[in-house]
C-alpha positions, 0 to 999 in steps of 0.5 A: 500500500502507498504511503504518504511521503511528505519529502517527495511532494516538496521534491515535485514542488520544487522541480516544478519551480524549477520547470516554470523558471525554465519556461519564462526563460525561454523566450527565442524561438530555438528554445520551444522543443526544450519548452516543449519537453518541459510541458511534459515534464510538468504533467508528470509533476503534477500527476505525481503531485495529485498522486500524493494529494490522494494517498494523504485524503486516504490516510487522513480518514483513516485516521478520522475512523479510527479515532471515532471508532476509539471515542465510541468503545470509550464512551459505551465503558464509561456507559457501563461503568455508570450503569454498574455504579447505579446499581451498586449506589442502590444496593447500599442503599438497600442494605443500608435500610436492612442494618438499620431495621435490623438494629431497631428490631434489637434496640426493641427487644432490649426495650421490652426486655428492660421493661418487662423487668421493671414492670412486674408489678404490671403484669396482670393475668386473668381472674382465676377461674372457679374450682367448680368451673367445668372447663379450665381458662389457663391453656386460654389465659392471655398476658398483658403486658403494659409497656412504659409509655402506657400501651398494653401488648399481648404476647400474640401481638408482640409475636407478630410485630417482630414477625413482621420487623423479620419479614420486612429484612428480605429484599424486594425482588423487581418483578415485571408489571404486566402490560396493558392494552394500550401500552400494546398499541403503542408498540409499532406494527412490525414489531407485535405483528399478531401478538397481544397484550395477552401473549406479553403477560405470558412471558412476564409471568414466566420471568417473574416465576424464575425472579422467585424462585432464583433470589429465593436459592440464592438467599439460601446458605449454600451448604443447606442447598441440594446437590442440584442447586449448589452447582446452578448456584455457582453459576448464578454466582459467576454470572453475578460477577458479569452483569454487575453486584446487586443487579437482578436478572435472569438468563433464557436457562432460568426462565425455562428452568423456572418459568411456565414457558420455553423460549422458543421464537415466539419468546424472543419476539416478545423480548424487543417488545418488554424492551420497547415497554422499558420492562427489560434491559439486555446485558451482554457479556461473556457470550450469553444474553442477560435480561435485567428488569428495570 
C-alpha cells in the first residue's frame, strides 16, 4: 500500500519551480522543443503531485475512523461503568435500610426486655377461674403486658410485630408489571405483528416465576442447598460477577428452568417488545444474553 511521503511532494514542488523558471526563460524561438519537453515534464509533476494529494485524503480518514471508532468503545465503558455504579449506589442503599431495621428490631427487644423487668408489678393475668368451673381458662389465659409509655401488648401481638420487623429484612425482588392494552398499541406494527397484550403477560409471568424462585436459592446458605442447586448456584454466582453486584436478572436457562414457558421464537419476539415497554434491559457479556428488569 502507498504511503504518504511528505519529502517527495516538496521534491515535485520544487522541480516544478524549477520547470516554470525554465519556461519564462525561454523566450527565442530555438528554445520551444526544450519548452516543449518541459510541458511534459510538468504533467508528470503534477500527476505525481495529485498522486500524493490522494494517498494523504486516504490516510487522513483513516485516521478520522479510527479515532471515532476509539471515542465510541470509550464512551459505551464509561456507559457501563455508570450503569454498574447505579446499581451498586442502590444496593447500599438497600442494605443500608436492612442494618438499620435490623438494629431497631434489637434496640426493641432490649426495650421490652428492660421493661418487662421493671414492670412486674404490671403484669396482670386473668381472674382465676372457679374450682367448680367445668372447663379450665389457663391453656386460654392471655398476658398483658403494659409497656412504659402506657400501651398494653399481648404476647400474640408482640409475636407478630417482630414477625413482621423479620419479614420486612428480605429484599424486594423487581418483578415485571404486566402490560396493558394500550401500552400494546403503542408498540409499532412490525414489531407485535399478531401478538397481544395477552401473549406479553405470558412471558412476564414466566420471568417473574424464575425472579422467585432464583433470589429465593440464592438467599439460601449454600451448604443447606441440594446437590442440584449448589452447582446452578455457582453459576448464578459467576454470572453475578458479569452483569454487575446487586443487579437482578435472569438468563433464557432460568426462565425455562423456572418459568411456565420455553423460549422458543415466539419468546424472543416478545423480548424487543418488554424492551420497547422499558420492562427489560439486555446485558451482554461473556457470550450469553442477560435480561435485567428495570
Amino acid at each position: 500500500m502507498s504511503t504518504f511521503n511528505l519529502e517527495k511532494m516538496v521534491g515535485t514542488i520544487d522541480k516544478l519551480s524549477t520547470s516554470l523558471d525554465v519556461m519564462l526563460c525561454c523566450k527565442d524561438s530555438e528554445g520551444g522543443q526544450e519548452i516543449l519537453e518541459t510541458c511534459e515534464q510538468l504533467d508528470n509533476l503534477i500527476m505525481s503531485f495529485d498522486d500524493q494529494i490522494s494517498i494523504l485524503k486516504d490516510a487522513l480518514i483513516k485516521e478520522k475512523n479510527a479515532r471515532q471508532s476509539s471515542f465510541q468503545r470509550q464512551l459505551d465503558e464509561l456507559k457501563t461503568i455508570e450503569e454498574r455504579c447505579n446499581h451498586m449506589i442502590v444496593y447500599i442503599q438497600l442494605n443500608t435500610e436492612l442494618e438499620t431495621q435490623q438494629y431497631n428490631q434489637n434496640h426493641e427487644i432490649k426495650e421490652y426486655k428492660g421493661n418487662n423487668s421493671n414492670n412486674m408489678a404490671n403484669i396482670s393475668m386473668s381472674p382465676v377461674p372457679k374450682w367448680n368451673d367445668a372447663n379450665s381458662l389457663s391453656e386460654n389465659t392471655i398476658h398483658h403486658t403494659t409497656m412504659s409509655n402506657g400501651t398494653i401488648m399481648s404476647n400474640s401481638m408482640m409475636g407478630q410485630s417482630l414477625k413482621s420487623l423479620a419479614a420486612k429484612q428480605a429484599l424486594d425482588i423487581p418483578l415485571l408489571k404486566s402490560v396493558s392494552n394500550d401500552e400494546m398499541d403503542s408498540v409499532p406494527k412490525y414489531m407485535k405483528g399478531r401478538l397481544t397484550s395477552l401473549n406479553v403477560n405470558v412471558v412476564i409471568d414466566s420471568i417473574n416465576i424464575a425472579l422467585e424462585n432464583k433470589y429465593e436459592i440464592l438467599r439460601k446458605p449454600r451448604n443447606l442447598l441440594k446437590k442440584k442447586d449448589q452447582d446452578i448456584f455457582n453459576t448464578w454466582k459467576i454470572q453475578q460477577n458479569d452483569v454487575g453486584q446487586g443487579q437482578y436478572f435472569v438468563t433464557a436457562d432460568d426462565i425455562s428452568r423456572f418459568g411456565e414457558t420455553k423460549v422458543d421464537k415466539t419468546t424472543l419476539n416478545i423480548i424487543p417488545i418488554l424492551r420497547h415497554l422499558k420492562r427489560l434491559k439486555e446485558s451482554r457479556t461473556g457470550g450469553f444474553v442477560y435480561y435485567l428488569p428495570y
